[in-house]
Each structure stands twice: as structure tokens, then as C-alpha cells.
BABANU-589352 format. One record per residue (C-alpha): x, y, z; residue number from 0. Coordinates in steps of 0.5 Angstrom, whole numbers. Layout:
<rs>
((X,Y,Z),NUM) ...
</rs>
This chain:
<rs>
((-43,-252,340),0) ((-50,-255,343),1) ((-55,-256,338),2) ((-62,-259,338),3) ((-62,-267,338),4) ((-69,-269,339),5) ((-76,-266,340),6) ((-82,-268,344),7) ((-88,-267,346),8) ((-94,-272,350),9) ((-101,-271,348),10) ((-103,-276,354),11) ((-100,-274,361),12) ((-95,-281,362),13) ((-96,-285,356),14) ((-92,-285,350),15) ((-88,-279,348),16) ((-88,-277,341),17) ((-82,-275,337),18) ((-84,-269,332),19) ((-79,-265,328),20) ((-81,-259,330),21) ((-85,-255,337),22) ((-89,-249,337),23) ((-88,-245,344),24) ((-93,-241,346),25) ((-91,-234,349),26) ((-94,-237,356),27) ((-88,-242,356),28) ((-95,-248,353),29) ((-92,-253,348),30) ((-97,-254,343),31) ((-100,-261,344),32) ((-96,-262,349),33) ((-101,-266,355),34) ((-107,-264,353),35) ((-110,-270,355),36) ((-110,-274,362),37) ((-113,-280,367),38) ((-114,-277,372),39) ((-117,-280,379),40) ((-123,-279,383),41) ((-120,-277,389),42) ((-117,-271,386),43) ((-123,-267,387),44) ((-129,-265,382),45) ((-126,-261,376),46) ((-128,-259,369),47) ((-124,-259,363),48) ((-120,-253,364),49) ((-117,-255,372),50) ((-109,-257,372),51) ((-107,-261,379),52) ((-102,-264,380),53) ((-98,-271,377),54) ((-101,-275,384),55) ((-107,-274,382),56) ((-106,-277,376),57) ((-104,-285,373),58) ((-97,-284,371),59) ((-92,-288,371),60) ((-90,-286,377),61) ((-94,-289,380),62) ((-96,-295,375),63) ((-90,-297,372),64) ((-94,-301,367),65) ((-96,-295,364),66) ((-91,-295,360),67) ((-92,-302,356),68) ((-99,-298,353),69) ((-98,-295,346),70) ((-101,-288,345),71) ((-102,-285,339),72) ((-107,-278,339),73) ((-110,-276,332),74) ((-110,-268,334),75) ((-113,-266,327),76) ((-119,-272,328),77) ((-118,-272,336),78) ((-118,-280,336),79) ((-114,-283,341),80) ((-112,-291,340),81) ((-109,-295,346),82) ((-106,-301,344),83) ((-102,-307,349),84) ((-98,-312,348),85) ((-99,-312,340),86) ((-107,-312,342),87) ((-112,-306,341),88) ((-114,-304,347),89) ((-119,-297,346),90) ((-120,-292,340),91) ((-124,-286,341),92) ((-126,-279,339),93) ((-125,-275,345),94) ((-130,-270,345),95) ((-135,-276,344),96) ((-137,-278,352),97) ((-139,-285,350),98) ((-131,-286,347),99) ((-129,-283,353),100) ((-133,-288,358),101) ((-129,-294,353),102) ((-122,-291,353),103) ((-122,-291,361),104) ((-126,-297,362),105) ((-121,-301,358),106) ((-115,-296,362),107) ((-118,-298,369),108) ((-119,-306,368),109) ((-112,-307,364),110) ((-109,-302,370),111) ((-112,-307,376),112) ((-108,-313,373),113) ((-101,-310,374),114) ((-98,-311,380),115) ((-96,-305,381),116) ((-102,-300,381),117) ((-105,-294,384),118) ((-112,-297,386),119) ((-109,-303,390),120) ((-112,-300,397),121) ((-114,-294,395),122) ((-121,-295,392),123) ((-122,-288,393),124) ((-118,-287,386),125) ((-124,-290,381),126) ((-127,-288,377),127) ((-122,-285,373),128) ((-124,-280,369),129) ((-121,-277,362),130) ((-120,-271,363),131) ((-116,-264,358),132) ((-120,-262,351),133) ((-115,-266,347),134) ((-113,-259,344),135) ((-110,-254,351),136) ((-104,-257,354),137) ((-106,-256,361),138) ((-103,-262,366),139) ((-96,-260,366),140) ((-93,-263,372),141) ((-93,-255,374),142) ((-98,-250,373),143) ((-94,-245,370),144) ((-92,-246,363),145) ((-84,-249,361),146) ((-81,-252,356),147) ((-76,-258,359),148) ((-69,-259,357),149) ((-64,-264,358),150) ((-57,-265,355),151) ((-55,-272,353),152) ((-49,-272,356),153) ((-52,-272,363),154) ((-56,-277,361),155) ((-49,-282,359),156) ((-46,-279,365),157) ((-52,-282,370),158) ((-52,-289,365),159) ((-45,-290,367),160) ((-46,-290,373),161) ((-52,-295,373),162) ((-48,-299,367),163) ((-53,-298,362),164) ((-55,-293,357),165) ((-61,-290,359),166) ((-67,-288,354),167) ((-67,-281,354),168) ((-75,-282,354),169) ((-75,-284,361),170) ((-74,-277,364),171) ((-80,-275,359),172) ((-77,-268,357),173) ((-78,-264,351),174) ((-71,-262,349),175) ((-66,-267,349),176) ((-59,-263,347),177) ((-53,-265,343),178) ((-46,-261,345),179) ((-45,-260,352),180) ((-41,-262,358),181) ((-45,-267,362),182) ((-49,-262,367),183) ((-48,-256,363),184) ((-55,-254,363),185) ((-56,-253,370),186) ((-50,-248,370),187) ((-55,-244,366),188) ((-61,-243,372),189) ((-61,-236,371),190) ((-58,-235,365),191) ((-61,-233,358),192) ((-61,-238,353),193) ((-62,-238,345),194) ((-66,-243,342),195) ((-65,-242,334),196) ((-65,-235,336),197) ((-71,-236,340),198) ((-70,-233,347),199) ((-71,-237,353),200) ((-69,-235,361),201) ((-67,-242,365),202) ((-71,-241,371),203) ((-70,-247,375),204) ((-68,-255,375),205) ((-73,-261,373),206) ((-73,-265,381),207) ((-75,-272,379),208) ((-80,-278,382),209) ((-81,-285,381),210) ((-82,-285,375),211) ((-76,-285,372),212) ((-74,-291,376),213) ((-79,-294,370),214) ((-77,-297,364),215) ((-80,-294,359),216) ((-80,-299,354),217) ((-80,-306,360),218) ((-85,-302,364),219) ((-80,-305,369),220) ((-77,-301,375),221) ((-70,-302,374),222) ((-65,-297,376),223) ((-66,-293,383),224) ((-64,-286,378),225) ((-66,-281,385),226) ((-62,-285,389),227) ((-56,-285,385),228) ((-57,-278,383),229) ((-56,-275,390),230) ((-51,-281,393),231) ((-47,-281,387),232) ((-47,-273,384),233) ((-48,-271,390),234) ((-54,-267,389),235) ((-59,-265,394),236) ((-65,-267,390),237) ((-65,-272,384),238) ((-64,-267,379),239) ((-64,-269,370),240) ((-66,-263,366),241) ((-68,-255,367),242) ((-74,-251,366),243) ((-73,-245,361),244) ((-79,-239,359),245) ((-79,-236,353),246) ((-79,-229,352),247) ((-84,-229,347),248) ((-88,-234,341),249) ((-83,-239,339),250) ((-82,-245,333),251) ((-76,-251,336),252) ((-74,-255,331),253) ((-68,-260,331),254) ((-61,-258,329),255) ((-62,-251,333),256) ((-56,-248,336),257) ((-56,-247,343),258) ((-52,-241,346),259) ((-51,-239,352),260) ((-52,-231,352),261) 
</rs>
């Protein structure tokens, strides 16, 4: 029987991920605490707090690779944010203070502009970056509707062997990781209902994956073609890890959850 493994959620959009033992699921299919912050480029446009775009228009590790050697850890009682690099701190704030806010960027934009793979190299139009979210809502999803994203850990050794290394599930940036299952299972279930802990879910499509899976999560190293492999070796028409699932109503996930296909 597949069952919950490991839970996440990503306070900052494309920093580190936080593996809790529980998620709340709103009825909108909102994972609590789940990307409620992000940097977000000038040339996304002007927005308020509430505004969702897409993940181009933010620092990622998609296209920042480094990104990932940054160290996040986001107080949600307190809204404080510290960012600490190479066992270094690197910013600390509250981000409902506007001067903390300048500081946290302004430490985030100088250290991004010595990585030699950064968003700003030729695209000037890009600074100043902007902290954006009220470090509470989530709002910047990669996609604007609201869903919680799963992936069975068995796919994830499948696509490994393939590269010759095991893969670290964070890589593919989900919040649900599964024990149990076939590799490629979950994307049988497009379509399906599912229980989570007797939570009801309805799969409604695959998790198309970017360049940022090619980064280690660790390293910040670009250091497996992982779309590439997906399409030429699974034969896939689009890089796909993981699907989407929108619950029927309010839920609590919690590790050792079984998962049924109903």
C-alpha cells in the first residue's frame, strides 16, 4: 500500500525546502506556508503584494543554479527570515519591516551577481529585485491555481539509475513524496480520485519540469540533463516528474498516510 514518506513546503520561492511532519491543505488546493515569499524581478512588471507570475519572473534555481547553496529558514510566527551562505550569514529580517526587506535583497543581489550563472548577466532590466509575498499567503506557485504536488520515490530511483546516481527527491521541489508504488504509478492516476488519509484529492495533470531540475540541490551544480533523459529515455513528450492533485475539501497530510486510488 503507497503511504506518505516525507512532507514539504518552501516558505521562499526556490530556496530551501522545509520538511515538516504535517501540511495543511486549504480547500482551494493552498498548501499553508508554502511559498509565501519570493524575489521577484523588476521586469516582471509593477505589483503588490497579493500579484502571482510566473516562475520566469523570479530568482530560481532554474535560472540561478547557485541559488540553492543559500540556506533559508523562515520564522512564520515571528516573520523572520535568515539567509546564511557558505556557513556565513548573509541577511536577517522581519519582512513586514521595508528597511529589513532592502537588506535581505540587497545582500541576495550582490552574492547572485558573482555566481557565474545568474539572471542579471545581460539583463540589466531584471534589478532591482524586489522581496515580494506577506510571508503568511501562499501565492507564487509555479501555477496560478492552487495544488498540492506529489511524486513517488520510485520514479525518482527509476530516472537515478538511469543517470547512475541517486537523485535527491528535493531537487524535483515537491510536496509530497510517496512510498509503495510502481515507478510511474502516480501518472496512471490523471484523472482519478485519490485519498490521502481519507482526504480526497482529484489528479488533474502531470508536473512538466524546467532547468531546474538539472541543478543539485546541494552543490548548486548543474550535474544531470534530467529533461533530457526523461524525454529520450522514458519516452516521455514532455519532461514529466510528479502530478498535481486538488482536494475535494480542507485537509491535514501527515507522514504514514496511506494512499488509495478510489
Amino acid at each position: 500500500m503507497p503511504r506518505v514518506a516525507r512532507l514539504y513546503k518552501f516558505p521562499i520561492k526556490g530556496l530551501t525546502p522545509c520538511s515538516v511532519d504535517q501540511i495543511h491543505v486549504a480547500s482551494d488546493g493552498a498548501v499553508e506556508g508554502d511559498r509565501v515569499l519570493g524575489f521577484l524581478f523588476a521586469d516582471a512588471g509593477e505589483s503588490d503584494q497579493e500579484g502571482w507570475r510566473g516562475k520566469a519572473s523570479f530568482l530560481t534555481m532554474g535560472n540561478t543554479p547557485g541559488f540553492a547553496k543559500i540556506n533559508a529558514r523562515y520564522d512564520s510566527v515571528s516573520q523572520q527570515l535568515f539567509l546564511t551562505y557558505a556557513d556565513r550569514d548573509l541577511a536577517a529580517g522581519d519582512v513586514r519591516n521595508e528597511s529589513d526587506r532592502k537588506q535581505i535583497v540587497e545582500a541576495i543581489t550582490d552574492l547572485v551577481q558573482e555566481f557565474e550563472i545568474n539572471p542579471f548577466s545581460g539583463h540589466e532590466n531584471r534589478l532591482p529585485l524586489r522581496l515580494v509575498g506577506d510571508g503568511m499567503t501562499p501565492r507564487f506557485h509555479d501555477r496560478k491555481a492552487h495544488q498540492i504536488t506529489l511524486v513517488s520515490s520510485a520514479s525518482i530511483e527509476a530516472l537515478s539509475e538511469h543517470l547512475g546516481e541517486a537523485l535527491d527527491e528535493r531537487r524535483f521541489r515537491m510536496n509530497v513524496t510517496i512510498d509503495g508504488a510502481e515507478p510511474w504509478d502516480e501518472l496512471n492516476w490523471i484523472g482519478q480520485t485519490i485519498e490521502i488519509g481519507g482526504s480526497e484529492f482529484e489528479v488533474t495533470g502531470t508536473v512538466v519540469r524546467c532547468l531546474a531540475t538539472h541543478a543539485n540541490p546541494i552543490t548548486g551544480e548543474r550535474d544531470h540533463p534530467v529533461m533530457q533523459t526523461l524525454t529520450q529515455e522514458f519516452d516521455q513528450e514532455k519532461p514529466t516528474m510528479g502530478v498535481l492533485a486538488r482536494p475535494r475539501a480542507a485537509s491535514v497530510l501527515r507522514i504514514g498516510d496511506e494512499v488509495v486510488v478510489t
